[in-house]
N, CA, C and O atoms as a Maestro MAE file, in Angstrom:
{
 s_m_m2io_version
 :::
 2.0.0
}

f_m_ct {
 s_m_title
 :::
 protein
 m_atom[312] {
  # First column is atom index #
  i_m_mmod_type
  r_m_x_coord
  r_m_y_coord
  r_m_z_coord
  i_m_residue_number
  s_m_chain_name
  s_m_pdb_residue_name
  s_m_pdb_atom_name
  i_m_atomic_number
  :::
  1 25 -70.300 -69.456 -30.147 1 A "UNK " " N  " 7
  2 3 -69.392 -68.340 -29.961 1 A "UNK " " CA " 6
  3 2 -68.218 -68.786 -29.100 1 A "UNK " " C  " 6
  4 15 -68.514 -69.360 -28.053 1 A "UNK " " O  " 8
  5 25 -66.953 -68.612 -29.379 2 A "UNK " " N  " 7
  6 3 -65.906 -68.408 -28.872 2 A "UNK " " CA " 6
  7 2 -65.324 -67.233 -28.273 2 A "UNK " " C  " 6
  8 15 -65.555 -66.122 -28.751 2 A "UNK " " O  " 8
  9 25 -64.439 -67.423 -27.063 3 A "UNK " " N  " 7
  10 3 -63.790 -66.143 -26.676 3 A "UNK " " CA " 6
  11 2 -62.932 -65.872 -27.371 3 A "UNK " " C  " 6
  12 15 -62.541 -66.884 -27.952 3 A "UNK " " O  " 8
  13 25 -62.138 -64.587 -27.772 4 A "UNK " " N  " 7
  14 3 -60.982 -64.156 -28.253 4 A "UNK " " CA " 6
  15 2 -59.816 -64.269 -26.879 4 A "UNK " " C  " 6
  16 15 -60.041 -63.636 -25.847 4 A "UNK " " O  " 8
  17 25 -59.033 -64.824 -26.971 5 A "UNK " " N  " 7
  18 3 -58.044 -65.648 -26.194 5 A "UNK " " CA " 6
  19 2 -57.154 -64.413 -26.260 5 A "UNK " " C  " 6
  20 15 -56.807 -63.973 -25.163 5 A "UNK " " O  " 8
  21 25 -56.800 -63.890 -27.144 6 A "UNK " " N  " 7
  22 3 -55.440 -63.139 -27.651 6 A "UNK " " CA " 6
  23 2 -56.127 -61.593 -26.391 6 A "UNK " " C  " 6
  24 15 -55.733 -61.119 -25.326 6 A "UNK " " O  " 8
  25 25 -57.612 -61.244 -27.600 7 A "UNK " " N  " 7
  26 3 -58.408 -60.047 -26.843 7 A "UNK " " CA " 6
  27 2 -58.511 -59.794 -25.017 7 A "UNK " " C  " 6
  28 15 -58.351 -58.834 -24.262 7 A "UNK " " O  " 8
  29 25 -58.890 -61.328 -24.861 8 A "UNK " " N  " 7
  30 3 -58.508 -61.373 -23.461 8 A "UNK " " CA " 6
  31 2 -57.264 -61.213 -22.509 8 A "UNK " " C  " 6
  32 15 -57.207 -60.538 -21.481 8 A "UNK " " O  " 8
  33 25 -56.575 -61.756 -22.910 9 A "UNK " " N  " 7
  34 3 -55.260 -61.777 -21.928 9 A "UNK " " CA " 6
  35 2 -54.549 -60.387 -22.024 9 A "UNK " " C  " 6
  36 15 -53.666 -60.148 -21.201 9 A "UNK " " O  " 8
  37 25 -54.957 -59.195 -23.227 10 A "UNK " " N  " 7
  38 3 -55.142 -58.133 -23.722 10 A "UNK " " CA " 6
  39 2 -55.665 -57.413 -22.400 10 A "UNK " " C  " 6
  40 15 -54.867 -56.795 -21.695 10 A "UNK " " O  " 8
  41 25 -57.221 -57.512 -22.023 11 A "UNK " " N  " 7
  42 3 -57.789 -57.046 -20.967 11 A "UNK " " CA " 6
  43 2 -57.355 -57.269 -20.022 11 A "UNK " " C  " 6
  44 15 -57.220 -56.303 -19.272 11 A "UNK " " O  " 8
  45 25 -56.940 -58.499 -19.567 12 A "UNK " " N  " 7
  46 3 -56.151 -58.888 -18.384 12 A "UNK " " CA " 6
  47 2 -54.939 -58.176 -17.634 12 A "UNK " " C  " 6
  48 15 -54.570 -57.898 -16.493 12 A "UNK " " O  " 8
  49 25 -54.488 -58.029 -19.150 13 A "UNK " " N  " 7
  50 3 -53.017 -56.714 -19.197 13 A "UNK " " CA " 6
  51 2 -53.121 -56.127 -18.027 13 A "UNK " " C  " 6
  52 15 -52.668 -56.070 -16.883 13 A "UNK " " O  " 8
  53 25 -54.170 -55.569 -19.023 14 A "UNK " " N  " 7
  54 3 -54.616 -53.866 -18.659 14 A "UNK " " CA " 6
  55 2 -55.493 -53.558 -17.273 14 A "UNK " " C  " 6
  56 15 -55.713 -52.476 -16.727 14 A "UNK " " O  " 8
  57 25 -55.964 -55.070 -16.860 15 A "UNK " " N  " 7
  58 3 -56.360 -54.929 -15.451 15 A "UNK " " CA " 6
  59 2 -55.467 -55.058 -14.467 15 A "UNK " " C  " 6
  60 15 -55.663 -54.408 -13.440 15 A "UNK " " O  " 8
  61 25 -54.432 -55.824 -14.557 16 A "UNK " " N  " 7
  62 3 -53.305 -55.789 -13.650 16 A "UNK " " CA " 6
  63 2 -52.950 -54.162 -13.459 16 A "UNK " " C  " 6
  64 15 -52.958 -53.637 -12.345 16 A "UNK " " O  " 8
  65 25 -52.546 -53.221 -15.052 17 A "UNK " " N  " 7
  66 3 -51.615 -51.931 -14.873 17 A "UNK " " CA " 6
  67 2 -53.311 -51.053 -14.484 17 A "UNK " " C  " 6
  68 15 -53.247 -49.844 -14.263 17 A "UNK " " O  " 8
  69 25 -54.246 -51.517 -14.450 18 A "UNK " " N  " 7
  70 3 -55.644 -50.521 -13.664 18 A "UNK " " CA " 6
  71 2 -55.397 -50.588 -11.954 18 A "UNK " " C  " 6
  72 15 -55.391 -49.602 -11.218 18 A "UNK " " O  " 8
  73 25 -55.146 -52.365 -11.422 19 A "UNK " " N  " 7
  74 3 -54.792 -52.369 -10.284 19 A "UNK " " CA " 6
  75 2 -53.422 -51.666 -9.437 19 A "UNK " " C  " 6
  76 15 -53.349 -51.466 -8.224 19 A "UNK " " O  " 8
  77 25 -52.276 -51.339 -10.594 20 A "UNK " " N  " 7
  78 3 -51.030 -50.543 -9.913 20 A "UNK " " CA " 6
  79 2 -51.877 -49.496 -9.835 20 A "UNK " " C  " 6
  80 15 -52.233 -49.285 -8.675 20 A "UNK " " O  " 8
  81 25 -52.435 -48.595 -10.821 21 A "UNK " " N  " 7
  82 3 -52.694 -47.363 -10.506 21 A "UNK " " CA " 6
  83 2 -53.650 -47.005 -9.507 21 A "UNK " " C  " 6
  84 15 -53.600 -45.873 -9.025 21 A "UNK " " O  " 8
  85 25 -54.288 -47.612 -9.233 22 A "UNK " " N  " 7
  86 3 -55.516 -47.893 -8.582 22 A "UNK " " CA " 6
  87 2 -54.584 -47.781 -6.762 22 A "UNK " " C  " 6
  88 15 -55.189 -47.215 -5.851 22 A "UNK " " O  " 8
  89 25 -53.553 -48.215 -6.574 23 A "UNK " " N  " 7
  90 3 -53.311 -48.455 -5.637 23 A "UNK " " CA " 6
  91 2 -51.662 -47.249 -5.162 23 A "UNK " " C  " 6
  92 15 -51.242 -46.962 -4.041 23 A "UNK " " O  " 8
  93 25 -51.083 -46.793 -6.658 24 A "UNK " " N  " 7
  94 3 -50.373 -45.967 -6.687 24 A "UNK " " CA " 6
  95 2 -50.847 -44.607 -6.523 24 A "UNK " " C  " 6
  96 15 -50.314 -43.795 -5.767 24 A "UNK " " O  " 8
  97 25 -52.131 -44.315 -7.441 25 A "UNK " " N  " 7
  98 3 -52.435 -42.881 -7.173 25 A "UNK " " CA " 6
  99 2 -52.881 -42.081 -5.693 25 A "UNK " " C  " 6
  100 15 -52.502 -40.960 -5.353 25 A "UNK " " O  " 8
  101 25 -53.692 -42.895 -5.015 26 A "UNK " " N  " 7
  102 3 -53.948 -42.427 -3.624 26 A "UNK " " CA " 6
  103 2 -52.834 -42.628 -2.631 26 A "UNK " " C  " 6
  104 15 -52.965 -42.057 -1.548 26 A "UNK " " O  " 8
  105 25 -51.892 -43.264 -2.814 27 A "UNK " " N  " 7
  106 3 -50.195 -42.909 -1.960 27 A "UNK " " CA " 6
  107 2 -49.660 -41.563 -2.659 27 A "UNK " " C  " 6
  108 15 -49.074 -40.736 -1.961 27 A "UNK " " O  " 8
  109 25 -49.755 -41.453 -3.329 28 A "UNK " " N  " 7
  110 3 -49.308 -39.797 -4.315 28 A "UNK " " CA " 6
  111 2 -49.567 -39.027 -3.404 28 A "UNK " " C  " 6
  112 15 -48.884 -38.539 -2.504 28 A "UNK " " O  " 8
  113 25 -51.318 -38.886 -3.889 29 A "UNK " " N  " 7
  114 3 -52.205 -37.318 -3.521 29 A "UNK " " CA " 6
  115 2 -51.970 -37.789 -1.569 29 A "UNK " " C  " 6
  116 15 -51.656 -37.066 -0.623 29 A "UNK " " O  " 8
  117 25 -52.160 -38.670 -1.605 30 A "UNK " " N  " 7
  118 3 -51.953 -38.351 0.577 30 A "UNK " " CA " 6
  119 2 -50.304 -37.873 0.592 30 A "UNK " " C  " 6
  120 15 -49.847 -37.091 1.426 30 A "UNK " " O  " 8
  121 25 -49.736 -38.331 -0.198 31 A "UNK " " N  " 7
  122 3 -48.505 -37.866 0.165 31 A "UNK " " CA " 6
  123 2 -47.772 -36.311 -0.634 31 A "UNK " " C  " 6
  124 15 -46.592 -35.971 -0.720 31 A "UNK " " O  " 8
  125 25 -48.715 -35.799 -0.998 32 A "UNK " " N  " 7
  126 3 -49.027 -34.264 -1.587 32 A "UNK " " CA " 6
  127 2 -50.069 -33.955 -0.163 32 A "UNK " " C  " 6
  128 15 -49.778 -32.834 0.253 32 A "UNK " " O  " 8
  129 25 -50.771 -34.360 0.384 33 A "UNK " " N  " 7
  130 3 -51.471 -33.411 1.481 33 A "UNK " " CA " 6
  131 2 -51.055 -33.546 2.675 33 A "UNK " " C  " 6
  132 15 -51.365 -32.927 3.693 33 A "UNK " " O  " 8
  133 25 -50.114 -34.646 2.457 34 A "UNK " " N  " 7
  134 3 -49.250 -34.603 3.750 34 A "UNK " " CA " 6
  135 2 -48.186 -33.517 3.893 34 A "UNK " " C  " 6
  136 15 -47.905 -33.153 5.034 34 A "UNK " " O  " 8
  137 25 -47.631 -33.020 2.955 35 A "UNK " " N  " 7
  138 3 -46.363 -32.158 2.911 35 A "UNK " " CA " 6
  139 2 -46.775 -31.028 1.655 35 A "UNK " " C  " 6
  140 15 -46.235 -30.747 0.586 35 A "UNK " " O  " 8
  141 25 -48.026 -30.530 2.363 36 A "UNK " " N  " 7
  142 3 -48.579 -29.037 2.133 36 A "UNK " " CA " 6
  143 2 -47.394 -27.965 2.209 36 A "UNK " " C  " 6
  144 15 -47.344 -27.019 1.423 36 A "UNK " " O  " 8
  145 25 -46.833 -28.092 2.801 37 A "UNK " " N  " 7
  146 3 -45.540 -26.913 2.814 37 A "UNK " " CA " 6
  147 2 -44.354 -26.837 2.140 37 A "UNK " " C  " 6
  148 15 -43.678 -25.812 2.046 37 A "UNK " " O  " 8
  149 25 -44.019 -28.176 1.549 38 A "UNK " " N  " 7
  150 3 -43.200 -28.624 0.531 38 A "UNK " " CA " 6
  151 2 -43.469 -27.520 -0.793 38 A "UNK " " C  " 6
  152 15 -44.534 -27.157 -1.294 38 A "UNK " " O  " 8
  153 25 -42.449 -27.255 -1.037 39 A "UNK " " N  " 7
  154 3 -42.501 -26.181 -2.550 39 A "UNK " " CA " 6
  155 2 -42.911 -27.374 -3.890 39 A "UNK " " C  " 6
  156 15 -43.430 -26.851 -4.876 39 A "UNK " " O  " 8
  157 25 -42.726 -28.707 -3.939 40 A "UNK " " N  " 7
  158 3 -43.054 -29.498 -5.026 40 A "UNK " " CA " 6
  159 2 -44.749 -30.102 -4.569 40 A "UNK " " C  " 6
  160 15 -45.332 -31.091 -5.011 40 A "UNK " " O  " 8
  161 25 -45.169 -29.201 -3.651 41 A "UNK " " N  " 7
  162 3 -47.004 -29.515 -3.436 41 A "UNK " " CA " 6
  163 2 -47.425 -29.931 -4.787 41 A "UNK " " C  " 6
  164 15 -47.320 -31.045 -5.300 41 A "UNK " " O  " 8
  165 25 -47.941 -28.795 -5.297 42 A "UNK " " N  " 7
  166 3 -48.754 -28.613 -6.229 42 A "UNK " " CA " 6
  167 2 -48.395 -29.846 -7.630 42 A "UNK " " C  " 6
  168 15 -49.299 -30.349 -8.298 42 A "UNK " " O  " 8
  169 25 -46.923 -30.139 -7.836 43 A "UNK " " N  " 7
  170 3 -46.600 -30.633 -8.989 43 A "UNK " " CA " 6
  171 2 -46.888 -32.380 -8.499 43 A "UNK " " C  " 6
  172 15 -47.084 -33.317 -9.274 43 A "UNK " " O  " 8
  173 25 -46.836 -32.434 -6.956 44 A "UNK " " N  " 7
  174 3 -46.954 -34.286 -6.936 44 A "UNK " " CA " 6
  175 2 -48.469 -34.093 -6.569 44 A "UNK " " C  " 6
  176 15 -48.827 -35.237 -6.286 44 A "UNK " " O  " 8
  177 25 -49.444 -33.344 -6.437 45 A "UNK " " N  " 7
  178 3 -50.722 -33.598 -6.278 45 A "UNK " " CA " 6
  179 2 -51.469 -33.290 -7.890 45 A "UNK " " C  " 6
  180 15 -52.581 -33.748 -8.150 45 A "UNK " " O  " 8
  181 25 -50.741 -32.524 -8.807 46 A "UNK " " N  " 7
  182 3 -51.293 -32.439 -9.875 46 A "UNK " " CA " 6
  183 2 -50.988 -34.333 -10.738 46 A "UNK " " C  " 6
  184 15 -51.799 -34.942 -11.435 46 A "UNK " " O  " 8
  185 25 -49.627 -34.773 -10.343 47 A "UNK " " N  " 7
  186 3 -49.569 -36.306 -10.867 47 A "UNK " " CA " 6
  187 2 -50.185 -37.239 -10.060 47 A "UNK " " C  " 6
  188 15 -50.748 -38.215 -10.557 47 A "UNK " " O  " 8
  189 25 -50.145 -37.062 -8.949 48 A "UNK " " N  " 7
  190 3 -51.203 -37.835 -8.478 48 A "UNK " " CA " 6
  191 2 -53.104 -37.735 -9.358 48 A "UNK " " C  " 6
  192 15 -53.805 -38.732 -9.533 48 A "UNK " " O  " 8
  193 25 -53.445 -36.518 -9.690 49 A "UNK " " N  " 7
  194 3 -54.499 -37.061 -9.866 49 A "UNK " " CA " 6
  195 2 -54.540 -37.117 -11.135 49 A "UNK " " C  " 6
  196 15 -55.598 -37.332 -11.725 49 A "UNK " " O  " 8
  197 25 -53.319 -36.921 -11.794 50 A "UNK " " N  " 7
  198 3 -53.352 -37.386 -13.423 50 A "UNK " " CA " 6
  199 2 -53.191 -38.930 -13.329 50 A "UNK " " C  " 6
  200 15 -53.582 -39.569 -14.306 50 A "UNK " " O  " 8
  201 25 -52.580 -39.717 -12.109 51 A "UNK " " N  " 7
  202 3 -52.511 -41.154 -11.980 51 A "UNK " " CA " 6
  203 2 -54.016 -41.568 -11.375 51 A "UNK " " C  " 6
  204 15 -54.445 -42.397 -12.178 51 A "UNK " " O  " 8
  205 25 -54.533 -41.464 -10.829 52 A "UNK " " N  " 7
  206 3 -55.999 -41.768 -10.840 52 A "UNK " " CA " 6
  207 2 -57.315 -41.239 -11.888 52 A "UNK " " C  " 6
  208 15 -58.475 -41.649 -11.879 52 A "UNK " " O  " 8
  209 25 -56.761 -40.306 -12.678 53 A "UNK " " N  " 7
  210 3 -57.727 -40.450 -13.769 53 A "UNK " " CA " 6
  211 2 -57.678 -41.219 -14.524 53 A "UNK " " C  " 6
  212 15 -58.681 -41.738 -15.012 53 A "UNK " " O  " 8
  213 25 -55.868 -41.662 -15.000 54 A "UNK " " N  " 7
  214 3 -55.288 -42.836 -15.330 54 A "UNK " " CA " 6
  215 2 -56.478 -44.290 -14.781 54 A "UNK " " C  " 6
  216 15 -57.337 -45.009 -15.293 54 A "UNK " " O  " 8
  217 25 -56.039 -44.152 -13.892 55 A "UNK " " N  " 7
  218 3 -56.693 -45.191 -13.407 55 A "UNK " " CA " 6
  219 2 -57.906 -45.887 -13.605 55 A "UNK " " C  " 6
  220 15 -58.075 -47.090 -13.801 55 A "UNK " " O  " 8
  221 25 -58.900 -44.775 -13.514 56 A "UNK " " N  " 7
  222 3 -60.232 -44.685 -14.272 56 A "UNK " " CA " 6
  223 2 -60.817 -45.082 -15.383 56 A "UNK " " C  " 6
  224 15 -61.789 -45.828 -15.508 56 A "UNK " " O  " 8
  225 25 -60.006 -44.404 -16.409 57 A "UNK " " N  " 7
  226 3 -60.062 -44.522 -17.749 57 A "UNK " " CA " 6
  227 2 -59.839 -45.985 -17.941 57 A "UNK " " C  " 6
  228 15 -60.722 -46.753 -18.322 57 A "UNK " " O  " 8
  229 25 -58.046 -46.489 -17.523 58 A "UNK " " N  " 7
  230 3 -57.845 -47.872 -17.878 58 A "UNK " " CA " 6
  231 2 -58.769 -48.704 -17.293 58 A "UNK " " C  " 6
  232 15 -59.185 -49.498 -18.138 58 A "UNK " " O  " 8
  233 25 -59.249 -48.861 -16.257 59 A "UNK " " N  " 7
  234 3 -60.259 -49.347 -15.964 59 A "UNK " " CA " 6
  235 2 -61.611 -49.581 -16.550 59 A "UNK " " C  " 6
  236 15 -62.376 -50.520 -16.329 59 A "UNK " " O  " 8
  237 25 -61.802 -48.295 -17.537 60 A "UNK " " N  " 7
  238 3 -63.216 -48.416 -18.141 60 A "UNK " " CA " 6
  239 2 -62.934 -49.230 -19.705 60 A "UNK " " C  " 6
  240 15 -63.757 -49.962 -20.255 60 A "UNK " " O  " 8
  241 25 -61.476 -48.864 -20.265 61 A "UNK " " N  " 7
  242 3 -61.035 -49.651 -20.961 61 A "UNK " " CA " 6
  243 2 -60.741 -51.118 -21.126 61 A "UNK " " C  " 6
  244 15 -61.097 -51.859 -22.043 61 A "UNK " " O  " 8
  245 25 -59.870 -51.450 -19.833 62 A "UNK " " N  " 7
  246 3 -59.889 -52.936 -19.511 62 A "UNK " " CA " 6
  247 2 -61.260 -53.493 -19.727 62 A "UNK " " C  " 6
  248 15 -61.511 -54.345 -20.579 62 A "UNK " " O  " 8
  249 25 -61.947 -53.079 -19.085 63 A "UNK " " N  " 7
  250 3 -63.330 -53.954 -18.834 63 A "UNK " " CA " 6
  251 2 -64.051 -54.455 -20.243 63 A "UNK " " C  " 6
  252 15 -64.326 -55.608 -20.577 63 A "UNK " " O  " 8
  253 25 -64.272 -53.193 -20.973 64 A "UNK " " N  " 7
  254 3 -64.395 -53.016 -22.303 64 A "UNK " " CA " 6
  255 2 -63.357 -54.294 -23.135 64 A "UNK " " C  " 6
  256 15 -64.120 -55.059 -23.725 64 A "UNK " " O  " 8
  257 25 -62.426 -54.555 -23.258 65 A "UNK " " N  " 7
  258 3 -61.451 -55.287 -23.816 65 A "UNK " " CA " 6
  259 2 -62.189 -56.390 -22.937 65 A "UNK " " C  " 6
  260 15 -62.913 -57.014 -23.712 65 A "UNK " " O  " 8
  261 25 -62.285 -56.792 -21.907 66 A "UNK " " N  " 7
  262 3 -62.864 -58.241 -21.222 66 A "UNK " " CA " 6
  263 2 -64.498 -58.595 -21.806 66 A "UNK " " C  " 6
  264 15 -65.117 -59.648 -21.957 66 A "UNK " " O  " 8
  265 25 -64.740 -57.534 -21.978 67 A "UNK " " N  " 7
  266 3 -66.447 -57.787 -22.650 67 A "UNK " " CA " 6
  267 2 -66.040 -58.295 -24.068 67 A "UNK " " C  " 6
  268 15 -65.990 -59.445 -24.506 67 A "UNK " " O  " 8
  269 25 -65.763 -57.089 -24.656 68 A "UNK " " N  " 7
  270 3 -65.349 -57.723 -26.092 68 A "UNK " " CA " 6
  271 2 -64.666 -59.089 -26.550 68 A "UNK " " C  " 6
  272 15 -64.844 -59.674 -27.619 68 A "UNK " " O  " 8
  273 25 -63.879 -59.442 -25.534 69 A "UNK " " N  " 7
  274 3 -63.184 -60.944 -26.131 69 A "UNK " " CA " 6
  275 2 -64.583 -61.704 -25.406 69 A "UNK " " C  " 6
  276 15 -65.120 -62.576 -26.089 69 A "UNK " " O  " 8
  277 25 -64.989 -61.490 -24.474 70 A "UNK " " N  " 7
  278 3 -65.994 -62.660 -24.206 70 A "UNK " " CA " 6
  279 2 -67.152 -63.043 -24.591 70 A "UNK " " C  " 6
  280 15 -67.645 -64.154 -24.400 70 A "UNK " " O  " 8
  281 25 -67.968 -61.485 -25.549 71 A "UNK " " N  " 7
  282 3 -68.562 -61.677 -26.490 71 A "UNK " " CA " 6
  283 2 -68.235 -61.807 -27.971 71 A "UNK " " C  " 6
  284 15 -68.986 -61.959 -28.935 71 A "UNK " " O  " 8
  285 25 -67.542 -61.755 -27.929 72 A "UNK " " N  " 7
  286 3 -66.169 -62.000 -29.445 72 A "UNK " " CA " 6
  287 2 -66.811 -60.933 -30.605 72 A "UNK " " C  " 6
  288 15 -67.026 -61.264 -31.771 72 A "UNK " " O  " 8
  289 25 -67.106 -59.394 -29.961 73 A "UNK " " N  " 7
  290 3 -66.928 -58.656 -30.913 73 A "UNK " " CA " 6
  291 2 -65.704 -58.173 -31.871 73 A "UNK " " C  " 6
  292 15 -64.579 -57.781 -31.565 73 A "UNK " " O  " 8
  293 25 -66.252 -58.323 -32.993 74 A "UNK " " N  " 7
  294 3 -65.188 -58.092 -33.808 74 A "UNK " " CA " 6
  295 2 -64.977 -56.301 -34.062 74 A "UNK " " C  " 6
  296 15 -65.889 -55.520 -33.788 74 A "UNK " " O  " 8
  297 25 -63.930 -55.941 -34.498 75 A "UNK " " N  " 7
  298 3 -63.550 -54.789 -35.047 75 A "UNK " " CA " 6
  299 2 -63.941 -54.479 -36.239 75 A "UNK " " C  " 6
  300 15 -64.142 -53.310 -36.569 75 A "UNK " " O  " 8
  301 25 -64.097 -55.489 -37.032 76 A "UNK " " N  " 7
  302 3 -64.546 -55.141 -37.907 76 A "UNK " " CA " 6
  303 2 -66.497 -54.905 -38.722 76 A "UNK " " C  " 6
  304 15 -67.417 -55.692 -38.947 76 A "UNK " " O  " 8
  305 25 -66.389 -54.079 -38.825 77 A "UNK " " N  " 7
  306 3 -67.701 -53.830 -39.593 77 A "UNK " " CA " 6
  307 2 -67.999 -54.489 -41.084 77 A "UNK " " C  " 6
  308 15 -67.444 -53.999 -42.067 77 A "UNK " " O  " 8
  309 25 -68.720 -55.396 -41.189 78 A "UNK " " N  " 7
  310 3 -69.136 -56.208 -42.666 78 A "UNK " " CA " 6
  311 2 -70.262 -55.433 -43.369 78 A "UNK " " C  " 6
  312 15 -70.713 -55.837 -44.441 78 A "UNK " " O  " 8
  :::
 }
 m_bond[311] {
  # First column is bond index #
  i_m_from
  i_m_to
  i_m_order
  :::
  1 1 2 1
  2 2 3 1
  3 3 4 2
  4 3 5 1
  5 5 6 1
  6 6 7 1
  7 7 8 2
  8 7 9 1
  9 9 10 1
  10 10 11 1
  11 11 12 2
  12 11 13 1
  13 13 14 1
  14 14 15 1
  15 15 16 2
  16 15 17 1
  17 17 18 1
  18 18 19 1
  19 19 20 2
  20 19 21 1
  21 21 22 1
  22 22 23 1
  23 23 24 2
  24 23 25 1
  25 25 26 1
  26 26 27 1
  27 27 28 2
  28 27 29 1
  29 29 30 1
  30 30 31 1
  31 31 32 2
  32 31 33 1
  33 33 34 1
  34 34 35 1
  35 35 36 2
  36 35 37 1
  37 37 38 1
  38 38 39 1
  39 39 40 2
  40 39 41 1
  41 41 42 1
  42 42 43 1
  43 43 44 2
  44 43 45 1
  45 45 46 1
  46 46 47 1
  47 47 48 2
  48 47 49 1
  49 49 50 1
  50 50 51 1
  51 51 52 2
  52 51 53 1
  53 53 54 1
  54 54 55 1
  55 55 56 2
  56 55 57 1
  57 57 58 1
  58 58 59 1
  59 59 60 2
  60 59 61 1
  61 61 62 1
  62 62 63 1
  63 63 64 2
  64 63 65 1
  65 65 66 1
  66 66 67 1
  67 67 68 2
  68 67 69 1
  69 69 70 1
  70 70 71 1
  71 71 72 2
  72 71 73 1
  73 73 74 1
  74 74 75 1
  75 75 76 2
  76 75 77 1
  77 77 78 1
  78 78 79 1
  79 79 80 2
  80 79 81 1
  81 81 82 1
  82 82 83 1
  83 83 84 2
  84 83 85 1
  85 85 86 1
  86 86 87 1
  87 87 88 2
  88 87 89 1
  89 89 90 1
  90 90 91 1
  91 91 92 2
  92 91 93 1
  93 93 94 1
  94 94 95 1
  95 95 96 2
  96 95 97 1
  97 97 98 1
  98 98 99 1
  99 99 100 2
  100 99 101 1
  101 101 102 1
  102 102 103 1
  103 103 104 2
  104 103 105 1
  105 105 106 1
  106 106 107 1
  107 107 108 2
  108 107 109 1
  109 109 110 1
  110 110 111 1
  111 111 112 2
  112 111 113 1
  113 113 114 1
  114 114 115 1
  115 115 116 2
  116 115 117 1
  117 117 118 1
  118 118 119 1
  119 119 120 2
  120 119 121 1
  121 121 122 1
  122 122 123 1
  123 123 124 2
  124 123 125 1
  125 125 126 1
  126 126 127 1
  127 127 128 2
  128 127 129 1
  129 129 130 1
  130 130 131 1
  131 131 132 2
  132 131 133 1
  133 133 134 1
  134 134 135 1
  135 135 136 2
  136 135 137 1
  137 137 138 1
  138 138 139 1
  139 139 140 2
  140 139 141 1
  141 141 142 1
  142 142 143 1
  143 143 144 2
  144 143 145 1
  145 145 146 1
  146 146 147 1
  147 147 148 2
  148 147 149 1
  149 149 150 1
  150 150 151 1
  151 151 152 2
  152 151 153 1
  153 153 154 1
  154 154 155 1
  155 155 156 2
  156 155 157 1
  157 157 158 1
  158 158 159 1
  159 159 160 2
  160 159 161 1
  161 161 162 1
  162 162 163 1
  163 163 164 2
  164 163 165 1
  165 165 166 1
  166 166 167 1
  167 167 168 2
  168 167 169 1
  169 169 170 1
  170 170 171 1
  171 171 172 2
  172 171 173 1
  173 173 174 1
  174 174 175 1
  175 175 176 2
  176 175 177 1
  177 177 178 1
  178 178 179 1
  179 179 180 2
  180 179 181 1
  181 181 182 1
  182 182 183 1
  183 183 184 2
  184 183 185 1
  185 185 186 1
  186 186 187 1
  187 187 188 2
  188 187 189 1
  189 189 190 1
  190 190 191 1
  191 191 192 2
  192 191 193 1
  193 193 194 1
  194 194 195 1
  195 195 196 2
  196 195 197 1
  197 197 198 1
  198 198 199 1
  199 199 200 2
  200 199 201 1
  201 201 202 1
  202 202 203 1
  203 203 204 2
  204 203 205 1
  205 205 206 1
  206 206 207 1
  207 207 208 2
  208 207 209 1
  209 209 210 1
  210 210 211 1
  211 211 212 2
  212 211 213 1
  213 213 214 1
  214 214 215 1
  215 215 216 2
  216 215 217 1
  217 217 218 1
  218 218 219 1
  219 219 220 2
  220 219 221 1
  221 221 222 1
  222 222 223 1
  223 223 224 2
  224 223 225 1
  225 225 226 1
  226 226 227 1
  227 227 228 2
  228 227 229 1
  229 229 230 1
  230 230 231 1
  231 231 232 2
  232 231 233 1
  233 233 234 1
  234 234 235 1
  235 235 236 2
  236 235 237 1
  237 237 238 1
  238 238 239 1
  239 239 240 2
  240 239 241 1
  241 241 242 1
  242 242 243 1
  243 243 244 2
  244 243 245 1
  245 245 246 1
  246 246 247 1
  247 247 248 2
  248 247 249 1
  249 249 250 1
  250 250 251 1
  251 251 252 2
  252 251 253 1
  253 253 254 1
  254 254 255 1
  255 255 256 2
  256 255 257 1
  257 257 258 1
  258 258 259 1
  259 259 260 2
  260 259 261 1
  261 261 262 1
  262 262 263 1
  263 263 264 2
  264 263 265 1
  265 265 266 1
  266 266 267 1
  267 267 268 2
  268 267 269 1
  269 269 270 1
  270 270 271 1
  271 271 272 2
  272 271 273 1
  273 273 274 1
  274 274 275 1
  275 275 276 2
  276 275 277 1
  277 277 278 1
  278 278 279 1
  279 279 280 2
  280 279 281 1
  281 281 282 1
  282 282 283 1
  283 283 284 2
  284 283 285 1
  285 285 286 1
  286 286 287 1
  287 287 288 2
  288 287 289 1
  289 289 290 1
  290 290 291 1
  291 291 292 2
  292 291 293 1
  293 293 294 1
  294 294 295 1
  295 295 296 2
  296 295 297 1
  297 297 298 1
  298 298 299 1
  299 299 300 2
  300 299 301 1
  301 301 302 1
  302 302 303 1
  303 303 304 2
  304 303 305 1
  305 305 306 1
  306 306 307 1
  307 307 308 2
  308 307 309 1
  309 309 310 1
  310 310 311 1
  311 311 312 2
  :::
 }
}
């Protein structure tokens, strides 16, 4: 068995843009509970945690894409 080279660097991507979010979303939401009195509260704490669900997801994805090239599942069904 071979790795998928292409599949990988694919996952890799996507772990780098897991690590921005990963590190973007919790500066958001602290900075939505920092400025509770601000009239744009609600709209930078609602993107904040749409950027850490973000986060999540790509994360469960990336990983997924790193398994798959390293077990060299294919997409296709025979």
């Amino acid at each position: 068995m071979r790795t998928n080279k292409a599949l990988l660097l694919k996952g890799l991507k996507y772990i780098a843009y897991t690590i921005a979010l990963m590190f973007t979303a919790p500066v958001v939401i602290y900075q939505a509970f920092k400025n509770q009195a601000h009239p744009l509260y609600w709209p930078v704490l609602i993107v904040g945690l749409i950027l850490a669900i973000a986060a999540i997801t790509m994360g469960f994805y990336s990983i997924k894409l790193i398994m798959d090239a390293l077990f060299n599942k294919n997409n296709k069904q025979d």
